[in-house]
N, C-alpha and C positions, 0 to 999 in steps of 0.2 A: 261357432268356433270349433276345430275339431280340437276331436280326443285321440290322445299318443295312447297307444297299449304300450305297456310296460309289463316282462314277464319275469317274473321269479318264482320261487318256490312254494312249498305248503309250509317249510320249516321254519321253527320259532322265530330264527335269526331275520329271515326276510320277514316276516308278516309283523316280527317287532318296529322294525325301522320302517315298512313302505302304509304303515299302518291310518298314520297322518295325511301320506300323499295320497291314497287314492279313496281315504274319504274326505277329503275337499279341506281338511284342519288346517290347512298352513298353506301358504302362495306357491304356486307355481305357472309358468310361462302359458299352460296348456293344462285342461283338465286331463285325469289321467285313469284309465282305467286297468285295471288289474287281470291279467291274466295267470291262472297261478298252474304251473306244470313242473312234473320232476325235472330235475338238472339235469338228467341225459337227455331228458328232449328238450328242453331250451338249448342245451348243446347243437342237437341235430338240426334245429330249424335257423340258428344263425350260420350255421353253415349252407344256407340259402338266402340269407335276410332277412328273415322274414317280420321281423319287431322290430321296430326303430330303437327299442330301450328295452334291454334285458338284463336280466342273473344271468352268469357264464362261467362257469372254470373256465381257471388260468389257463389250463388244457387246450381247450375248446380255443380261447381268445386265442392262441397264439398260431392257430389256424384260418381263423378270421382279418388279423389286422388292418390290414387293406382296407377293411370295410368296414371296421369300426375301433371305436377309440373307447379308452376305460376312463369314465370318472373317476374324481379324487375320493369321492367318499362312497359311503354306503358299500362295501367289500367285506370280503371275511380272510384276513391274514392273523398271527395270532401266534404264538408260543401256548404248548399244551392243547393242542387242536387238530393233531395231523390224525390222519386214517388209522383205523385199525385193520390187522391180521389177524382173527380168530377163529379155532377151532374147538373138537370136540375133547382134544388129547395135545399136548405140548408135540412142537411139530419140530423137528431137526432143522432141516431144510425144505424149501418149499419146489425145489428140483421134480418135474415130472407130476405133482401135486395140480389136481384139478380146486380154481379157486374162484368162487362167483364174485364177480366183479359189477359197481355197478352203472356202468358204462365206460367203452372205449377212449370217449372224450373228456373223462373228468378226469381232474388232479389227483385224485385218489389212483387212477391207475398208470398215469403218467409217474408220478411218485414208485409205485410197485416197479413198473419196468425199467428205471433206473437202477433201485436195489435190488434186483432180482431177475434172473433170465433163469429160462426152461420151463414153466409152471402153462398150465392149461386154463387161459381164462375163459369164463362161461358167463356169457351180459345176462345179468336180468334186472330188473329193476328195487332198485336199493332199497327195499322196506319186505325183501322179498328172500335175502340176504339169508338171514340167519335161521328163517328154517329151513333153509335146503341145507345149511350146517349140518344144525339140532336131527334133522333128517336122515343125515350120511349119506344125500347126493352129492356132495362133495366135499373135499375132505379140506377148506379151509375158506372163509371170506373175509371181503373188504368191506370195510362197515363205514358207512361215514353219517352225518346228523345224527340223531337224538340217538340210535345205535349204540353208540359209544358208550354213553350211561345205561344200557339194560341188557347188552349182552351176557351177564349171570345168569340171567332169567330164564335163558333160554338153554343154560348148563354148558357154557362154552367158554375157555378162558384164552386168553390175549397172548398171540403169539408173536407180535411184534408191532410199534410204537413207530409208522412213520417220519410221523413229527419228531419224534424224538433223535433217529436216526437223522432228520432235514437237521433240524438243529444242531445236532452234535458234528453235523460236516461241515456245515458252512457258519454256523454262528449267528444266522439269521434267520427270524422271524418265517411262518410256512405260508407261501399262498394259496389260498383254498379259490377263492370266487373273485369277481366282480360287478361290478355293473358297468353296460355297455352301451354308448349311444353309437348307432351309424352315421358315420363321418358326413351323409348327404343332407342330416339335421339342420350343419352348420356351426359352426362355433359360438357363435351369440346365444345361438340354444340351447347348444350343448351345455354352456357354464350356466343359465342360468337354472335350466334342469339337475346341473351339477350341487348349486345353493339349496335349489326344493328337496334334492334328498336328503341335504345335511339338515334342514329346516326340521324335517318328518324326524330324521333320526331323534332329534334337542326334544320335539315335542314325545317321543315316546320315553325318554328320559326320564322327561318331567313329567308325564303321568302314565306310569307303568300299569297302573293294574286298569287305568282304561281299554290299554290295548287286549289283555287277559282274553275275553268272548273272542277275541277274534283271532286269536293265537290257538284257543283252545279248539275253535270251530274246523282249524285246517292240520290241526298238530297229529303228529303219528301217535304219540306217546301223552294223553290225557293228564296224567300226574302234573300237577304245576310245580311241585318238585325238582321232575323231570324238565318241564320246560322252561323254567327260571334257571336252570343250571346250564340250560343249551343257550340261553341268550348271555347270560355272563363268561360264558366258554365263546363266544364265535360275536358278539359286538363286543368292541371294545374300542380304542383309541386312532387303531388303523380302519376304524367306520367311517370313523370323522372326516378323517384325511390320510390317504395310506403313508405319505411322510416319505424324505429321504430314505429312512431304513426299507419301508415298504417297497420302494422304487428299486434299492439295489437287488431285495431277496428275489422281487418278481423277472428284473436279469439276470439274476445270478440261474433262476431255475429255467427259463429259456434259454440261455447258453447252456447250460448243461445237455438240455434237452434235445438242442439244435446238433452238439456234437455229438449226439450218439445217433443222428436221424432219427430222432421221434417227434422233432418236429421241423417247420419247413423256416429257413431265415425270412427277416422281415427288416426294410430300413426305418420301417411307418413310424413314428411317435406310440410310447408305450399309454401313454396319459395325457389328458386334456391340459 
């Protein structure tokens, strides 16, 4: 029988939910193995194809569609979850402002260059962020995962609330990720791979601190503190199934997107 790779992150929120499926707990169409890579390169490498079934900003996906489609479940959209802006010193405006970004393709800076033109972005990999802050090689970052909660730490306070700003314009819910099969799967596979994630999700539900060693083994931020507060922050109810609401927020931020050219239009189906 072959095995589908499936790619997602090292962060709580994936290794909570894909936790069941790719150790064999709950049914799936295809055994399934895990390959686990930051978001900006799961980003980079579907924009070649290279996974049949990945993690992907909305970002990313809406440069992809063509060639892949987002399951209903296992995503991260959410109220109280968008990116942060921080730096060393409360920032005016971020005009002319060099700001580490962490990658071109995620929604975190899809997000930024909506609310923000002029600012110097500098990719580097997001766990990589906040000491070139704390540093003063630049003078402002985009934080997104476990980030969000330990930015203190590093003596840096929060100069602006994406999510919050997503929120407060349109009224809906922020899309962060999804999960993505390529359309060449099939649709019989697709949905049935679409059940085994919600399956994995239900089982990590119902036993949370089994998943713990294996949350803990791949997490940036060791604190389970820390990582119980990333999974009740990014799973929630748009895991399940991202839902009508889910559906419009995810057009409402590709239209926007599309009219400013930052991203390319698409007829495809947004979802399975």
């Amino acid at each position: 029988m072959p095995v589908l790779k499936l790619g997602y992150s090292p962060c709580p929120n994936d290794t909570f939910i894909f936790y069941a499926l790719t150790h064999g707990l709950v049914e799936s169409p295809l055994p399934v193995e895990a390959v686990l890579e930051d978001v900006e390169t799961l980003n980079r490498w579907a924009l070649e194809g290279r996974l049949p079934l990945t993690k992907l900003s909305y970002a990313a996906y809406g440069r992809v569609r063509d060639r892949y489609v987002a399951l209903r479940s296992g995503g991260a959209l959410g109220r109280g979850v968008g990116p942060l802006v921080v730096a060393k010193k409360p920032l005016r405006s971020l005009k002319g402002a060099r700001v580490a970004i962490p990658g071109r393709n995620t929604t975190a800076f899809l997000l930024l260059s909506l609310y923000a033109e002029g600012f110097e972005p500098v990719e580097v990999r997001y766990d990589r962020i906040m000491p070139l802050v704390a540093q003063g090689k630049v003078e402002a970052g985009l934080i997104i995962h476990e980030s969000r909660f330990t930015y203190p730490e590093y003596g840096l306070v929060k100069v602006l609330d994406l999510g919050e700003w997503w929120e407060g314009e349109t009224g809906l819910p922020l899309p962060l990720g999804a999960i993505l099969a390529r359309r060449d799967l099939g649709e019989g596979l697709i949905q049935a791979l679409d059940e085994a994630v919600r399956r994995s999700l239900e089982y990590a539900f119902a036993h949370p601190e089994e998943t713990l060693p294996y949350l803990k083994a791949h997490a940036q931020e060791l604190s389970e503190e820390v990582i119980w507060a990333h999974v009740r922050t990014y799973v929630n109810g748009f895991s399940r199934d991202v839902g009508e609401e889910g559906e419009r927020a995810v057009e409402r931020l590709f239209a926007e997107a599309e009219a400013r050219g930052l991203l390319p239009s698409s007829e495809a189906p947004l979802f399975l």
